[in-house]
Steps between C-alpha positions, in 0.01 A plus 500: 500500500209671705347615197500168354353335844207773530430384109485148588300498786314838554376697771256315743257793463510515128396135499214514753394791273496280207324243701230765605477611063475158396198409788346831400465445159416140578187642690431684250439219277277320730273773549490562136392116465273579743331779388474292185304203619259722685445692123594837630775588266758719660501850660475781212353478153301170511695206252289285310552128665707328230711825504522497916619120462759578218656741739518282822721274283723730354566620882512170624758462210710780533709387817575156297646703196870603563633514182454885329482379164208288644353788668507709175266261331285467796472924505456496149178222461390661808438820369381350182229374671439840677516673165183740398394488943808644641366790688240251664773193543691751658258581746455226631693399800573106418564593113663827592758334725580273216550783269716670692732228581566412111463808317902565581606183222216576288662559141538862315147440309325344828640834687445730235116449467453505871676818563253618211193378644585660844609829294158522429339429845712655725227668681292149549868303607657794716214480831410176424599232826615248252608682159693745651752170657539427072555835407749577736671126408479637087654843619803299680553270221472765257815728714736202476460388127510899380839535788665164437755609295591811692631269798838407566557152384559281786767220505451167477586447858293723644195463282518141603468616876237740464298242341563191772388798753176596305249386703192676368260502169601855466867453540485211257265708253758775523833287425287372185407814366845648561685225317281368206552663199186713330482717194599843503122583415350306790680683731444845315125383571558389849714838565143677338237326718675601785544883419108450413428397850715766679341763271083331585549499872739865552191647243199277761714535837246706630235243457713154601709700807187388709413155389694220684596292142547823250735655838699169457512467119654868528777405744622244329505656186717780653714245652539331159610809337761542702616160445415383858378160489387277808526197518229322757506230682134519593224669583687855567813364572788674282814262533731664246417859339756472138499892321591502142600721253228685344486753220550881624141583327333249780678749767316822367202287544510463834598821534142620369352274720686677778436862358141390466454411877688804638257682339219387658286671722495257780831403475550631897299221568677209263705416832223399723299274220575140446488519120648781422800470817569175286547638141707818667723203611549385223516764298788614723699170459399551106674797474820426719610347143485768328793701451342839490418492930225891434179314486609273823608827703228686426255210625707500820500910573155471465391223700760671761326820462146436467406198612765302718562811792135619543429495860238277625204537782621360844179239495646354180839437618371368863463128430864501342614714789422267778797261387757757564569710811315497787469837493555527142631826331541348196320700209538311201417652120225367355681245271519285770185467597385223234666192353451640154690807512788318779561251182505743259731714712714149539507510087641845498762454762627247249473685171616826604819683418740533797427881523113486517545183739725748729292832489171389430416174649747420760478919637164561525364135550720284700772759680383494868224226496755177427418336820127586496450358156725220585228418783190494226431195348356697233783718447819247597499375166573903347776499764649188345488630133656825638822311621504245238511781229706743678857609333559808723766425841375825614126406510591186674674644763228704588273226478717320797504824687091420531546113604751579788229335719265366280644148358375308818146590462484505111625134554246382772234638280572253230607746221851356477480539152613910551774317752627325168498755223665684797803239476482465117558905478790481719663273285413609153599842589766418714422733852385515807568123513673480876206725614278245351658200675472707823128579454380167432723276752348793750135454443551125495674499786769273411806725507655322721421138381729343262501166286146263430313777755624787266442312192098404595454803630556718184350202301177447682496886640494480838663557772674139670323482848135470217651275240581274841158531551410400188723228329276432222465814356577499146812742339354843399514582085591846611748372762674303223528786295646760753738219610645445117466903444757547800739201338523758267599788714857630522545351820316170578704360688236470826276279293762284338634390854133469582472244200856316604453477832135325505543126489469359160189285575295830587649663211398188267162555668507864376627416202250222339223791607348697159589816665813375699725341193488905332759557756799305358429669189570816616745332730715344211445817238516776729869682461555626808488112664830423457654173390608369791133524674368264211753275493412495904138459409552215218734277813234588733216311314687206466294204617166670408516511140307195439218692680492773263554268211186356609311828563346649166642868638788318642607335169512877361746618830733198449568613154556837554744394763644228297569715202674755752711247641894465422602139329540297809207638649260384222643184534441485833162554453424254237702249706228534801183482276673195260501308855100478509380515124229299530358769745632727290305375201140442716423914427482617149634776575825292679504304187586820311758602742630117439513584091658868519761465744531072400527377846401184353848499261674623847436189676553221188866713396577790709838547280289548195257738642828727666625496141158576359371802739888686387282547154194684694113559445308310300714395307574248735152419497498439126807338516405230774136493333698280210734312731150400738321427151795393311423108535358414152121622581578862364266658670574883658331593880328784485 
């Protein structure tokens, strides 16, 4: 059921991000028109005028067209036109946005000439600010028609999911090119065009490396090869990152490209470079796929040896320095001197193997500095990937020898993110968990508190005497987080009490909050909260469900508590909300709640819903769907 209700109605933040998109590319459009009355046609390669207008209205077009079959003949007349001028089209900013958003349904012809046209102008298309967007769109098109069939077919169910979620032109480009069906010789061609790209930028990678569009053109063909495809949201947003499976030959590739950097002179330096910290990165997370692990150890030995523990001059480390001790001893390597090299250490931490992690990174990196890293905003974050990628007990328990009596202050810093990988190690490896508990109700100074002032204080993270203080301040994200990490500790049973024991108003507050309603699911899921504590929390809410029903995070808690309640509980539920549903119904998201757990049928024939709900799911949906609609009109809701 909560899988269902996050399809239906979303997260907030994924819909203000749409919002944001859709006013983006609606600006976009304007300024285009713009640019257009006052004859100055478009950043890049300069568009004759008829050819400037013929692109405004295929953009202006493109968010009315829905339908991909649609979409296909768009991409195909579009390119049409563009036919004989592609390189200059293409480098245009208006015409090369337009490009780039329909060359993914173009058919195998369309797709075929334009991968041949680029094949012969890769060194115009891979620096140029426009091309280089349409190149990199032909490269990702060209992955998923050559891989298609190599994918595990999905089932009906879950294809149908993946595409209500698929929120993005690149999402929806990808589902299309994954499921319609092309010749075996279009995608040998596709499968060729990309080896030909791999094999022009490994043989130029000295020349692009150090351009800003050829750099970028090279990281996402390495990414491609390894059959990691992200899918954006907007401008460098990655909401979902989807890896397919790729042909072993593409592997070897990117091991050349690897081979070919580790050779390099200046490689020593890579680390401490924008550019070329960026394609180590991903070159790293490129080879984690492969199953032969040589090329990605021997990139990590020798970043370890030559590059990430060289010593630095005390000037260059003093700026950095002043955030930690007063009278700070801390001598930190040179890696974490610079964001570039901290988040290409953060990339290694993740792809390592659990014995370079141990005597490599963790030893001669981390071991002994914990708490003054933790204090760093530059170099909290590598703390953070540390714990969230560590497997070893051992390690961890020497990491907690370190933050005896340094949890308070990492906390009143503001880095409560290390606070919260902290928890989520505890649990996932399943130690040091009562120390844990200790440590933080200690620096919060709440060990003696119990119920709502226990509950805020681990929520908001602070101690009670400042959230009296402050009333209004909002639940922490990391707070939230540590809280449902300890649910899932051996032993919660501090936090449950502190969960039954708060009054079920507050807790309805804390639950209709973004960050707050994560609780119950941890509550409800977790197995070490016994039955008997949700039963106690499901009676405890009663006479506050219609305030989550009418809260868009609320709706989402009432479900997960209503599918986790016995029989007469449910019942019990649906009996308070059925006694308001007109109030139920004024929130679309109450209005759902209304459909899936049919308050409405409750209150008109609470016999027939009791012998309805025995049946379960949504099949009692469907099933009340035809008795609501079964009155001649034959119409189904939706």
């Amino acid at each position: 059921m909560e899988e269902e209700s996050a399809a239906d109605r979303g997260a907030n933040h994924l819909k203000n991000r749409s919002k944001k998109r859709k006013s983006a590319n609606k600006r976009f459009l304007q300024n285009a028109k713009g640019f257009g009355r006052k004859n100055s046609f478009g950043r890049g390669a300069e568009l004759e005028q008829d050819e400037y207008n013929y692109f405004v209205e295929i953009l202006g077009a493109l968010g009315q067209v829905a339908d991909n079959e649609e979409r296909s003949t768009m991409a195909n007349n579009v390119y049409e036109q563009a036919k004989g001028k592609e390189i200059k089209v293409s480098s245009n900013q208006l015409s090369s946005r337009v490009l780039d958003n329909l060359l993914g349904f173009t058919d195998e012809a369309t797709l075929e000439h334009v991968m041949e046209v680029f094949g012969e102008n890769f060194r115009v298309v891979c620096c140029d600010r426009f091309a280089s967007h349409v190149l990199q769109k032909a490269l990702f098109v060209a992955v998923v028609r050559c891989v298609a069939e190599l994918q595990p077919k999905l089932e009906e169910e879950g294809e149908s999911s993946s595409s209500k979620k698929q929120k993005s032109e690149v999402g929806r480009e990808m589902e299309y090119n994954l499921k319609e069906e092309f010749s075996a010789d279009h995608r040998k061609a596709c499968g060729k065009f990309v080896k030909k790209v791999g094999k022009f930028l490994l043989n130029n990678l000295e020349e692009f490396v150090w351009d800003a569009f050829g750099n970028y053109v090279i990281r996402q063909c390495v990414l491609n090869l390894a059959g990691i495809a992200e899918i954006k949201m907007g401008k460098g947003e990655v909401a979902e990152v989807r890896k397919l499976t790729v042909p072993d030959k593409w592997m070897k590739l990117i091991n050349e490209f690897s081979a070919r950097l580790l050779a390099w002179p200046q490689f020593t330096d890579f680390p401490y470079n924008e550019f070329t910290s960026i394609l180590l990165q991903n070159v790293l997370t490129a080879l984690e796929r492969s199953e032969d692990k040589y090329q990605l150890q021997l990139i990590g030995e020798k970043l370890m040896s030559e590059s990430f523990l060289l010593e630095v001059a005390a000037e260059e480390g003093e700026e950095d320095a002043e955030e930690s001790e007063p009278d700070d001893k801390l001598k930190l390597p040179k890696v974490f001197q610079q964001d570039s090299s901290i988040r290409l250490l953060e990339v290694l931490l993740v792809v390592s193997e659990p014995e370079f992690f141990k005597d490599q990174l963790y030893k001669k990196l981390f071991q002994g500095k914990i708490v003054g890293l933790s204090r760093l905003r530059a170099t909290n974050f590598a703390v953070q990937k540390l714990l969230d990628n560590l497997s070893d007990k051992h390690i961890l328990e020497h990491i907690f020898s370190e933050l005896d009596e340094g949890v308070e202050e990492i906390l009143q810093l503001g880095h409560t993110g290390v606070v919260a990988s902290l928890a989520k190690s505890c649990a996932r490896l399943s130690c040091q968990q009562g120390k844990f508990i200790k440590l933080l109700l200690d620096a919060l100074h709440c060990s003696e508190a119990n119920g709502e002032k226990l509950l805020t204080s681990i929520l908001k993270l602070m101690p009670p005497e400042v959230v009296a203080k402050q009333e209004t301040a909002q639940i922490n994200l990391h707070g939230s987080i540590i809280f449902q990490s300890v649910l899932d500790f051996n032993k919660p049973i501090k936090l449950v009490s502190a969960i039954l024991d708060t009054k079920s108003d507050q807790l309805a507050k804390i639950f209709t909050d973004p960050k707050g309603s994560f609780v119950v699911n941890a509550f409800v899921r977790s197995k070490f909260v016994g039955e008997k504590s949700r039963d106690k929390l499901i009676r405890h809410m009663e006479g506050c469900y219609m305030d989550l029903a009418l809260s868009s995070h609320g709706s989402r808690v009432l479900e997960l508590l209503y599918e986790a309640a016995s029989p007469s509980q449910k019942e019990s539920i649906v009996k308070e909300l059925s006694e308001r549903v007109a109030q139920l119904n004024s929130k679309p998201w109450g209005a759902i709640i209304n459909r899936k757990l049919l308050v409405d049928t409750y209150r008109k024939n609470p016999t027939q819903w009791k012998n309805a709900s025995k049946t379960g799911g949504d099949k009692v949906g469907r099933m009340f769907d035809k008795l609501i609609d079964g009155d001649g009109g034959g119409k189904k809701r939706k």
